[in-house]
C-alpha positions as CSV (number, residue, x, y, z in Angstrom):
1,X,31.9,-3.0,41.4
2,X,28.7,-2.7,43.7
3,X,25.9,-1.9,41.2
4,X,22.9,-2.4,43.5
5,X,22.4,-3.2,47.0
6,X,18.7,-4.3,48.6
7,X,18.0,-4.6,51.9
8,X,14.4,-5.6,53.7
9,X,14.5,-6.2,57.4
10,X,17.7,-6.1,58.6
11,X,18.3,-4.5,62.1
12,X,16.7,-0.5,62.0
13,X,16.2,-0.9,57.9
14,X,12.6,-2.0,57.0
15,X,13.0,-1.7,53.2
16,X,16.0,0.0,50.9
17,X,17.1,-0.6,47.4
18,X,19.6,1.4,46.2
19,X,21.9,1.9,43.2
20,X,25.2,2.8,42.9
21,X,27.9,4.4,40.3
22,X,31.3,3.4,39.5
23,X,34.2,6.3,40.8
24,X,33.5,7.8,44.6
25,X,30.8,7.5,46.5
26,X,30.6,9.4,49.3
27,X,28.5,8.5,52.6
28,X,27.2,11.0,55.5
29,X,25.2,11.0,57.9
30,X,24.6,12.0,61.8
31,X,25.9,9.7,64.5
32,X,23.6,7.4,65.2
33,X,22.1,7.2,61.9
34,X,22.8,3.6,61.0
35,X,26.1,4.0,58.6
36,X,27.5,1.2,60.7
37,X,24.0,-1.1,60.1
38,X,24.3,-0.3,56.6
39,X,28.1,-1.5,56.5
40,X,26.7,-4.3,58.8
41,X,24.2,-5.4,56.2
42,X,27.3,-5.6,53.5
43,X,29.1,-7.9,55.4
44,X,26.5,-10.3,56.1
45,X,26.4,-10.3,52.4
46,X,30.2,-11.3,51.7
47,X,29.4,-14.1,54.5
48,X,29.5,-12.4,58.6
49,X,28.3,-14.6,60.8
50,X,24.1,-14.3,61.5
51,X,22.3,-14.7,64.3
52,X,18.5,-13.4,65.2
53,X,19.8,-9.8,66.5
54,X,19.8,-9.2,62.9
55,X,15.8,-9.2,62.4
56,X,14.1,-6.5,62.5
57,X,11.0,-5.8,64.4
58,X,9.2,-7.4,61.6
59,X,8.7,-11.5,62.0
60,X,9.8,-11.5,58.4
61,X,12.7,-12.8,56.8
62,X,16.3,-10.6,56.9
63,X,17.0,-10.6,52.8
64,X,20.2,-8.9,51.9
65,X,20.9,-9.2,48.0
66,X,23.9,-7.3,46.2
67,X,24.4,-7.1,42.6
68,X,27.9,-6.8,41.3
69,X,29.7,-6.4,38.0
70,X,33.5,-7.6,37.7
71,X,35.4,-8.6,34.4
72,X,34.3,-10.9,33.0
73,X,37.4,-12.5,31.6
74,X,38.8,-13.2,35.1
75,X,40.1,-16.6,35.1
76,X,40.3,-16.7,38.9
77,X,36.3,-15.7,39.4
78,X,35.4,-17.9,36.7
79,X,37.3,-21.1,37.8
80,X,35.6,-20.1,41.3
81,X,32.5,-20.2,40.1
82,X,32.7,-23.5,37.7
83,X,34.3,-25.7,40.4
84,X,31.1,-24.9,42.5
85,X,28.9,-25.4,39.6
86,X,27.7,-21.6,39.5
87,X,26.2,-19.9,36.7
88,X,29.4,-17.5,35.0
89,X,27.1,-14.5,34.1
90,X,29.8,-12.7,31.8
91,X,31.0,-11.6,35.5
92,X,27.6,-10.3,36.9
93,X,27.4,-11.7,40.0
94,X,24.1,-11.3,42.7
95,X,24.9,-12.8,45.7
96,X,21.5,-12.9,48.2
97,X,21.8,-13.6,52.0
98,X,18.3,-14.5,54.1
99,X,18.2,-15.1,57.6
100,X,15.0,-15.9,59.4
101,X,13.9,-15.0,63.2
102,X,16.2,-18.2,64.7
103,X,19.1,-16.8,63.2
104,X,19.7,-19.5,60.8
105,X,20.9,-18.2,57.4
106,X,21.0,-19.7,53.4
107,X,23.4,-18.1,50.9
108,X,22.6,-17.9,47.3
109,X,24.8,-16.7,44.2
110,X,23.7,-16.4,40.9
111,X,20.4,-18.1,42.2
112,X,22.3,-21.4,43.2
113,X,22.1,-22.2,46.4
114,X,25.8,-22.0,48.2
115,X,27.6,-23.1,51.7
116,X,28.3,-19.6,53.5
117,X,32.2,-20.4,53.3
118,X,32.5,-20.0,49.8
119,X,30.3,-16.2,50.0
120,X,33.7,-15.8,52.4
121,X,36.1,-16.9,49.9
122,X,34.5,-14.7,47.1
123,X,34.0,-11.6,49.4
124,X,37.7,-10.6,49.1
125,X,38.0,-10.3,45.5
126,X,34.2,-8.3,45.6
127,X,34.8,-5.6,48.1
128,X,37.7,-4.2,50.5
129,X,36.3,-3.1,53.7
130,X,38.3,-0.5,55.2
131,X,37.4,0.2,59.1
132,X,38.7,3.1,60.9
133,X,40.5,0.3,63.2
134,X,42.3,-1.3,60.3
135,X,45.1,0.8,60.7
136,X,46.5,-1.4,63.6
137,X,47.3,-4.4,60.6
138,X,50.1,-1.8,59.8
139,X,51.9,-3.2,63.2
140,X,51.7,-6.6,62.0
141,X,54.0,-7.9,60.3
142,X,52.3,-10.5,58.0
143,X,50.0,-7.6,56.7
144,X,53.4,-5.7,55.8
145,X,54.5,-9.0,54.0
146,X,51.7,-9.7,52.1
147,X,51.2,-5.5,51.1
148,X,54.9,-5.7,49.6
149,X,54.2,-9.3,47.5
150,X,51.1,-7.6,46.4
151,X,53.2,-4.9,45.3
152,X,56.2,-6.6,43.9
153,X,53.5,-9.1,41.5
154,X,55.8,-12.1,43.1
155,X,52.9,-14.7,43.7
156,X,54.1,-17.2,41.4
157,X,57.7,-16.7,42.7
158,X,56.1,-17.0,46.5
159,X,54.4,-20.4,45.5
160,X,57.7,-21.8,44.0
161,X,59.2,-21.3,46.9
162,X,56.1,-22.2,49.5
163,X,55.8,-25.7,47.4
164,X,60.0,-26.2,48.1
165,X,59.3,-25.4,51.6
166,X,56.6,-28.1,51.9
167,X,58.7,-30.5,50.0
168,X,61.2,-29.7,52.5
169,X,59.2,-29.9,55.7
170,X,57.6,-33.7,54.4
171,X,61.3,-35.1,53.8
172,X,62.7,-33.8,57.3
173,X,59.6,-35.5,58.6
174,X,60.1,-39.0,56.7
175,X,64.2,-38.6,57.8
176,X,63.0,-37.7,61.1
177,X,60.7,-41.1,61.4
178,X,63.0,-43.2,59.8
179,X,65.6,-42.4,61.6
180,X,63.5,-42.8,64.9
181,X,62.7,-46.5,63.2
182,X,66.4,-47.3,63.1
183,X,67.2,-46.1,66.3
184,X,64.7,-48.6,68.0
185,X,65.6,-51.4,65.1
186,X,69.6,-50.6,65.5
187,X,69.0,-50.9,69.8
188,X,66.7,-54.0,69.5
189,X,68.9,-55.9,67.0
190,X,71.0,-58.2,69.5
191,X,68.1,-59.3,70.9
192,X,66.0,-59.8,67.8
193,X,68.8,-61.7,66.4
194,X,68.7,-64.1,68.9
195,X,65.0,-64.8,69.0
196,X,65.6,-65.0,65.2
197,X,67.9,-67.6,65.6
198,X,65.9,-69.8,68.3
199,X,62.7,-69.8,65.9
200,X,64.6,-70.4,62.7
201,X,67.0,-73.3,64.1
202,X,63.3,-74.9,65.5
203,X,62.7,-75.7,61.5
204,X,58.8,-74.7,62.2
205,X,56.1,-76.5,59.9
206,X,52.6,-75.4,59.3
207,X,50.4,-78.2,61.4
208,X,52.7,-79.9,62.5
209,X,51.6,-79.2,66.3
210,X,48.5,-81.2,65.4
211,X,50.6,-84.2,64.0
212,X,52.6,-84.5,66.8
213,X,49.8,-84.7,69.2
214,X,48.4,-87.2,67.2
215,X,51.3,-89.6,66.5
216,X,52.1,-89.1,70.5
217,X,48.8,-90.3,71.2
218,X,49.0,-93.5,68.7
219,X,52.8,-94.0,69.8
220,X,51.5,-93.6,73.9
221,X,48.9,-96.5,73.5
222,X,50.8,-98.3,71.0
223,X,50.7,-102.2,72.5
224,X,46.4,-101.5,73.1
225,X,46.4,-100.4,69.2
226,X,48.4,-102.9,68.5
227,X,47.1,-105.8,70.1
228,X,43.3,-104.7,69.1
229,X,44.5,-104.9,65.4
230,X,45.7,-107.8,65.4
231,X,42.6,-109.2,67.0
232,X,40.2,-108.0,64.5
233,X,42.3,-108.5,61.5
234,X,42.6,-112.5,63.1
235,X,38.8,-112.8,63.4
236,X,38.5,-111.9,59.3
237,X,40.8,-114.0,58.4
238,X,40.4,-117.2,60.6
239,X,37.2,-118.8,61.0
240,X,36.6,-121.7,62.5
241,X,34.4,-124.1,60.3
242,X,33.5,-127.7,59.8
243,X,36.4,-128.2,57.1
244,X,39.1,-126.6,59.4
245,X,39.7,-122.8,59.2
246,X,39.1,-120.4,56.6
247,X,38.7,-116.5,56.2
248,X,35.4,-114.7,56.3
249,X,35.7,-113.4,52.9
250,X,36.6,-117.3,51.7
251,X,32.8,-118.0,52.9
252,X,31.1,-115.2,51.6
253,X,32.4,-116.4,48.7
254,X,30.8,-119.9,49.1
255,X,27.5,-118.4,49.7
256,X,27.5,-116.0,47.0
257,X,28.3,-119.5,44.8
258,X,25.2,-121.5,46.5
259,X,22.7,-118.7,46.1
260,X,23.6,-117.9,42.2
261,X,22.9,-122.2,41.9
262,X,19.4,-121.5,42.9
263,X,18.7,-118.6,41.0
264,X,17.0,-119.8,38.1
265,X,14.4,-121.7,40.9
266,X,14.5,-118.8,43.5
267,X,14.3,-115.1,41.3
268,X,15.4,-113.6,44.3
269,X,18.2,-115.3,45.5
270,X,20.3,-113.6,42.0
271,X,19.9,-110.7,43.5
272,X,20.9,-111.5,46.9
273,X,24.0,-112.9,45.8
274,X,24.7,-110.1,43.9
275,X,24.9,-108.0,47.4
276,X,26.7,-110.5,49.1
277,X,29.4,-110.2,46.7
278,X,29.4,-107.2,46.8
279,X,30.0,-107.0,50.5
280,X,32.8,-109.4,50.3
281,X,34.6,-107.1,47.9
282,X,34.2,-104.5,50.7
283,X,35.3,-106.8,53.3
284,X,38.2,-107.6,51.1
285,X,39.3,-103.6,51.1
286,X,39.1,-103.7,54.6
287,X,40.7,-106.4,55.7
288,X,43.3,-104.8,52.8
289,X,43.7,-101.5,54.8
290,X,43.7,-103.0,58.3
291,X,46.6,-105.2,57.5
292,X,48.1,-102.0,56.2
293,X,47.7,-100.2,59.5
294,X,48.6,-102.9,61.4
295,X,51.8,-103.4,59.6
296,X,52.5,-99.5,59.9
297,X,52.0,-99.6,63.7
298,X,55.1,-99.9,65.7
299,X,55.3,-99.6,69.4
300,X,58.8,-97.7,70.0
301,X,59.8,-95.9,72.7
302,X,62.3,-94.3,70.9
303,X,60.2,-92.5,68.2
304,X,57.9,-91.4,71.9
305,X,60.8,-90.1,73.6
306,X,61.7,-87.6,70.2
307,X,57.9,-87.0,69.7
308,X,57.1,-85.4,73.3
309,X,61.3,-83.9,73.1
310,X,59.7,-82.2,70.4
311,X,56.6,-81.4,71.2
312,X,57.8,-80.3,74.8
313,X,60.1,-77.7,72.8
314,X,57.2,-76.5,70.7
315,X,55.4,-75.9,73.7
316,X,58.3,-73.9,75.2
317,X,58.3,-71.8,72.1
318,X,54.8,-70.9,72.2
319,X,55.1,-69.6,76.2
320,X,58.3,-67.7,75.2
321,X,57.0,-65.8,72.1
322,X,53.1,-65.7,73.7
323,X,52.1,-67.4,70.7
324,X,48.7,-70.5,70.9
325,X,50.0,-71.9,67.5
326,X,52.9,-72.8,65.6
327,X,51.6,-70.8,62.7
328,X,52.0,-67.8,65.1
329,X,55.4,-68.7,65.8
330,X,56.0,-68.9,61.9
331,X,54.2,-65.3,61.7
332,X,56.7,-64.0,64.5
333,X,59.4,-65.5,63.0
334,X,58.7,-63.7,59.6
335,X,57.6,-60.9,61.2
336,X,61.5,-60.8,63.1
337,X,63.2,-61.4,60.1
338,X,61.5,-58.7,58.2
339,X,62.2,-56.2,60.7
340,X,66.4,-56.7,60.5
341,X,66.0,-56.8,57.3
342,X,64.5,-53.5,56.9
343,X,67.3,-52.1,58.6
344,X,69.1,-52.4,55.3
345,X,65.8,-51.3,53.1
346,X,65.6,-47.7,55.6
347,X,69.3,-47.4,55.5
348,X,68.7,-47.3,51.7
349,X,65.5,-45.1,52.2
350,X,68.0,-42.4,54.2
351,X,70.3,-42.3,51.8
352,X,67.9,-41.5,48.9
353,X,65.6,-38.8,51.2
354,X,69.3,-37.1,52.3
355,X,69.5,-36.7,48.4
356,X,66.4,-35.7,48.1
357,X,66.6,-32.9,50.8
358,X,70.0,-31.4,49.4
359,X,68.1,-31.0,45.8
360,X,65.2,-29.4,47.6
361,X,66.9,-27.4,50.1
362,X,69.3,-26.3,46.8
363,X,66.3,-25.7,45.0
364,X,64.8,-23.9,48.3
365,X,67.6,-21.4,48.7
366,X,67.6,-20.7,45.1
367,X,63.7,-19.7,45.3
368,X,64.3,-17.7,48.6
369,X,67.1,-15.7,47.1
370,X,64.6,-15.1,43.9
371,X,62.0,-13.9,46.3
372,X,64.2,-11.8,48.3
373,X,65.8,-10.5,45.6
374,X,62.4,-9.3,44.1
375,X,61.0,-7.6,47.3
376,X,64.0,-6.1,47.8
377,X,63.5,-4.0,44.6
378,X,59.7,-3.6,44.8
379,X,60.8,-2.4,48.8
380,X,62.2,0.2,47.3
381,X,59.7,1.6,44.8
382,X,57.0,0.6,47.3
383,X,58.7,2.9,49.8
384,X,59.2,6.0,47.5
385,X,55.7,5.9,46.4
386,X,54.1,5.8,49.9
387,X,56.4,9.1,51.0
388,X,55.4,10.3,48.1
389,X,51.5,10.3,48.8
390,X,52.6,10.9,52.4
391,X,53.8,14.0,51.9
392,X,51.1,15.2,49.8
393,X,48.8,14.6,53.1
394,X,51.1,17.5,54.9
395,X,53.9,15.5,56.1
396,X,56.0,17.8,53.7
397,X,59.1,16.0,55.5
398,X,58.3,12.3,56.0
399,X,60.4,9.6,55.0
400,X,59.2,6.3,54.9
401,X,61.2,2.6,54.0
402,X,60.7,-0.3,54.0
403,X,63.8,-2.5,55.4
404,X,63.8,-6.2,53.9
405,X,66.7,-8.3,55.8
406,X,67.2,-11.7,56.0
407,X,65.2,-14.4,58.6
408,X,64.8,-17.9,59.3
409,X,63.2,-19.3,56.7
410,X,58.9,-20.0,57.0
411,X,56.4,-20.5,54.7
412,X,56.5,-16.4,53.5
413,X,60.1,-16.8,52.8
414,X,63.8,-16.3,54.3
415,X,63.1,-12.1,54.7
416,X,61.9,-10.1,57.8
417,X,60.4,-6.7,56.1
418,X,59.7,-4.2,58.7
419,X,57.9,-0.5,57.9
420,X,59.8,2.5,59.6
421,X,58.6,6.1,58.9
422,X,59.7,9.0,60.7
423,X,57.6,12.2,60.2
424,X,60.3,14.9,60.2
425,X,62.6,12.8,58.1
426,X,65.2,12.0,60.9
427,X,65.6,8.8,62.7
428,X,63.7,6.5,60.9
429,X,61.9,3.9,63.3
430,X,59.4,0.9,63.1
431,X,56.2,2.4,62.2
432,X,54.4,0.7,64.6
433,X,56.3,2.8,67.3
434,X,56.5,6.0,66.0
435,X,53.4,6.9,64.4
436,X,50.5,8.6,65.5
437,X,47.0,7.5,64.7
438,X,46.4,10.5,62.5
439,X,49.8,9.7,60.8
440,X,48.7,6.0,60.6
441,X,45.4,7.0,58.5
442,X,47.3,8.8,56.2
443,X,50.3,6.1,55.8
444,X,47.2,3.0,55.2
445,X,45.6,5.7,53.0
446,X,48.7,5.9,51.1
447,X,49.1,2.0,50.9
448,X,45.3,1.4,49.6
449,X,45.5,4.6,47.2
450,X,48.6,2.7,45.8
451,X,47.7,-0.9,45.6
452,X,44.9,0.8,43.5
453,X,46.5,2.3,41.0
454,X,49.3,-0.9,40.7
455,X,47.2,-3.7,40.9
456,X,43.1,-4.9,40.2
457,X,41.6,-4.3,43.7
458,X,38.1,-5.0,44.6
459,X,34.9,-2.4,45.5
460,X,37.0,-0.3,48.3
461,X,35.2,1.0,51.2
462,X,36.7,3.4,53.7
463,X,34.4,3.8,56.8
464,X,35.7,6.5,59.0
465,X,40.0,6.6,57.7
466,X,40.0,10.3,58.2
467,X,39.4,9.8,62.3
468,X,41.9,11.6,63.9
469,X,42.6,14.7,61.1
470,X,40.6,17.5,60.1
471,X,41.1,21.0,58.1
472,X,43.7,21.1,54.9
473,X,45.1,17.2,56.2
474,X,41.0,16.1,55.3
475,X,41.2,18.0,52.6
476,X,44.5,16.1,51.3
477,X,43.1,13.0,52.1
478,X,39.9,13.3,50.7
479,X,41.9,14.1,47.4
480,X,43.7,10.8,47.5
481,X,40.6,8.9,48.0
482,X,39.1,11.0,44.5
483,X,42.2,9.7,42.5
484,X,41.6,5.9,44.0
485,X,37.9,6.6,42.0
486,X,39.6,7.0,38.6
487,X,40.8,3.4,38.6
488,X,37.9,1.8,40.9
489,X,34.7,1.7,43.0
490,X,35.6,4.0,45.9
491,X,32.6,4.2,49.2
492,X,34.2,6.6,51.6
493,X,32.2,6.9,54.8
494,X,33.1,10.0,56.3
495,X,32.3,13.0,59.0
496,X,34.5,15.0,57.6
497,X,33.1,18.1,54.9
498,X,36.5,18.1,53.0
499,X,36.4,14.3,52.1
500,X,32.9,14.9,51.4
501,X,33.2,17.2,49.1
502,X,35.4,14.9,46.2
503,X,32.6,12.5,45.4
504,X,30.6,12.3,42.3
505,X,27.9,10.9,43.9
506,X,27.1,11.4,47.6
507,X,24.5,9.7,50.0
508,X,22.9,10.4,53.3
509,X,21.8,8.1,55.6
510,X,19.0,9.4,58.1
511,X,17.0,7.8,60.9
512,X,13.2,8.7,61.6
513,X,10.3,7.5,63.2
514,X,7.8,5.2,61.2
515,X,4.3,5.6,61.9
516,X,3.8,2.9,64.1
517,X,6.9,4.7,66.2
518,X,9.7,2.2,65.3
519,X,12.8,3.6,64.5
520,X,13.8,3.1,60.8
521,X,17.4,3.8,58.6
522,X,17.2,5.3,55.3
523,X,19.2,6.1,52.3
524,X,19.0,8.3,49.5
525,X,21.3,9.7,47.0
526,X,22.0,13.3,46.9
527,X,20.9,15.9,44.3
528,X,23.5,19.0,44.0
529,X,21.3,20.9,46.0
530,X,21.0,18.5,48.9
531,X,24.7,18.3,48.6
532,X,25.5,21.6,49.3
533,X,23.3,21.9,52.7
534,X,24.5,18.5,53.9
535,X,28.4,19.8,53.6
536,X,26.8,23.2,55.2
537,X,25.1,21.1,58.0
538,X,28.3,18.9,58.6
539,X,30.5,22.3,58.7
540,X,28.4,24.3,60.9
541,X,26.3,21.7,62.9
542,X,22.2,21.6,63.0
543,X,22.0,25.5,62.6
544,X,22.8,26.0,58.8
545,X,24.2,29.2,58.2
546,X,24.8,31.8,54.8
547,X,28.9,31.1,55.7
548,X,28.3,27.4,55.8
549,X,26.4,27.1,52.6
550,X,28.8,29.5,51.0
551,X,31.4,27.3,51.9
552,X,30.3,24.6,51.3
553,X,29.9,25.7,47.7
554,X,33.2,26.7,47.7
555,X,34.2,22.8,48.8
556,X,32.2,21.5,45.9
557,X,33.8,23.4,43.4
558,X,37.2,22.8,44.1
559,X,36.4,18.9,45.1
């Protein structure tokens, strides 16, 4: 329940605080005389959008800050408030709004600082705003869904069958791709197949683009290679000398031998025959490797011919399949291969998902027939208990039902519910169609005074239900509005005397001048006295008269 609500600079408000009781609370004032700013100021609070049209004429802050009590064992508000790391006052809850003169707003809760969404999000299990044009959700049909599940206590049976649904809806979606997959894969095949073939009969090797190249070059120049091999490897091993011919390493040798004589004379000369040895050894290994590679090196034009054969086919390749290197080739080859073989891997994949949707569309039907079967019988207590209250608004012969037939299956379910009413009894027909807008306020009435007494509903407010009735009708509804206040917080903002005269507590909102000339909103709460010549004032206008006060008397007693 709303325990206190302060306001300081909001719109025609300069400064209110105000405190309110649990049961009805009852609202007046003249048109004009800011009930709607003070409703206005309540809804910034449970997270309306601001903007700067909100500030007053002060250049102050707009601070709105509500106090509320709610149980404080409910599991819902408290996981609420401990995933957004919120202080869980034993269910006191003060929720503050400021907005300063650019419009830009900060939300607080408990004093922790809080994104505006989440004052949305906790707004509808604080207070239930009831406007006078609310009664047009009683045309549509998701608000006649949702009032019946509230009714029938089915939200665990609803999200059984929601989370089948979506189970449902992701495997028709996976089917519906792979399927699409092995369409294009099944159309394609012949043709992948082939290119398949080409790259995997080709025998592809990592590099070997490179080698080729190379051993076309050696094999292209092969008599020049050859011939300047044979040259060098004849001038290290045959040098002409004074004894005949002998190889270069043969008289490095010699010298090494000469110089290591003279050593013990010449220091030196050890040292230089150590290095001259030690180039000969080096001379040795490569005179060893060039007679290797000369050995190796053929010239045949054979071994060319099948080296550019197959490098011209490697080059072919590449142009087909758009590919700059044979490890591209091997990638597209893998790539190929991969894809007709997942053909057989998504065939698989099918089968398993068709499984998987029978089970869940099994599973699906079960929980839609649950559902149904469950608002089906709340449909039918929900309906006898609206007449009921309908009729005690003087509609002595109403009937009301509420039809719940089967539909395609959506996210609510595999049920179409539709309200019919009929005022004289006869010819039931969809409420939306049939129903005046006096008769409207008294069927949404009969829904809220309902949902009250069946199931743990927020603060209620009602600004303005009773539009459209007057006299003994008021007088009805303002009774159904006083029971609503045995099981909850009940604000009824009303023009009507009748209504006015159930509440406990009643308040008056008035607009004056301020000293400076500004307009200003007030509210104060109602002592007997005041009580009695506000009702007199709202039954006989400006001009109070002996009748109206005695009447109004008279309202207060029986209210």
């Amino acid at each position: 329940m709303l325990r206190k609500l302060t306001v300081r600079n909001y719109v025609l408000i300069d400064s209110l605080e105000t405190e309110f009781p649990e049961g009805l609370i009852i609202i007046t004032g003249q048109t004009g005389a800011g009930k709607s700013i003070l409703l206005g100021a309540l809804s910034l609070l449970l997270g309306a959008k601001a903007d700067a049209s909100m500030i007053g004429e002060s250049s102050e802050n707009c601070v709105v800050e509500g106090e509320f009590q709610t149980d404080k064992d409910d599991r819902a508000l408290k996981s609420l408030f401990e995933e957004n790391d919120i202080d869980w006052d034993d269910g006191r809850i003060t929720i503050r709004r400021l907005v300063n003169p650019t419009g830009r707003s900060r939300s607080f809760i408990n004093d922790s600082p809080v994104q505006v969404q989440l004052l949305a999000s906790l707004s509808s299990r604080l207070v239930d705003i009831h406007s006078q044009h609310q009664t047009l959700l009683l045309s549509d049909r998701s608000f006649q869904m949702s009032l019946l599940d509230h009714f029938a206590s089915d939200r665990e049976l609803l999200l059984s069958y929601q989370s089948h649904f979506r189970k449902c809806n992701a495997i028709r979606k996976e089917l519906e791709e792979i399927e699409a997959a092995l369409s294009r894969a099944r159309s394609e095949y012949e043709y992948d197949r082939a290119r398949l073939d080409k790259l995997v009969s080709a025998g592809l090797k990592e590099n070997e683009l490179e080698e080729l190249e190379q051993e076309q070059k050696q094999l292209a120049n092969a008599e020049e290679i050859k011939e300047n091999l044979c040259s060098a490897e004849n001038l290290l091993t045959s040098v002409r000398t004074q004894e005949g011919e002998a190889a270069v390493t043969s008289l490095m040798r010699d010298a090494s031998r000469h110089l290591e004589k003279v050593s013990s004379y010449i220091p030196v000369a050890a040292s230089l025959a150590e290095r001259l040895e030690s180039c000969r050894l080096e001379l040795d290994d490569i005179l060893s490797e060039l007679s290797s590679v000369n050995a190796g090196t053929e010239v045949s034009e054979e071994r060319l011919s099948q080296v550019e054969d197959r490098l011209s086919m490697l080059y072919s390749l590449m142009r087909s399949f758009s590919c700059s290197t044979v490890g591209d080739l091997i990638a597209e080859r893998d790539s190929i291969e991969a894809s007709i073989s997942g053909i057989a891997t998504s065939d698989e994949r099918r089968e398993e998902l068709e499984s998987e949707l029978k089970q869940e569309t099994e599973a699906l039907d079960k929980a839609a027939a649950m559902l149904s079967d469950a608002r089906k019988s709340a449909a039918v207590d929900l309906s006898a208990a609206i007449r009921d209250v309908i009729r005690s608004m003087e509609l002595p012969d109403a009937e009301f039902r509420i039809s719940v037939s089967p539909a395609p299956k959506s996210a609510d379910g595999a049920d179409a519910v539709i309200y019919e009413f009929s005022s004289t009894g006869r010819n039931l027909a969809d409420l939306s169609k049939c129903a005046s807008g006096g008769e409207m306020s008294r069927i949404m009435l009969a829904l809220k005074s309902i949902m009250a007494e069946y199931a743990q509903m927020p603060t209620m407010i009602f600004d303005e239900i009773d539009t459209g009735v007057s006299g003994s009708v008021a007088d009805k509804m303002g009774s159904v509005i006083c029971g609503m206040g045995a099981h909850m917080q009940v604000f009824a903002i009303t023009h009507l005397p009748q209504v006015a005269a159930k509440g406990k507590a009643h308040y008056l909102v008035t607009k004056s001048a301020s000293e400076d000339g500004r307009a200003v909103s007030e509210i104060k709460r109602l002592s007997d006295e005041q009580r009695v010549l506000e009702i007199a004032r709202m039954l006989s206008g400006s001009v109070l008269t002996d009748a109206a006060v005695a009447n109004a008397k008279e309202l207060l007693s029986v209210g």
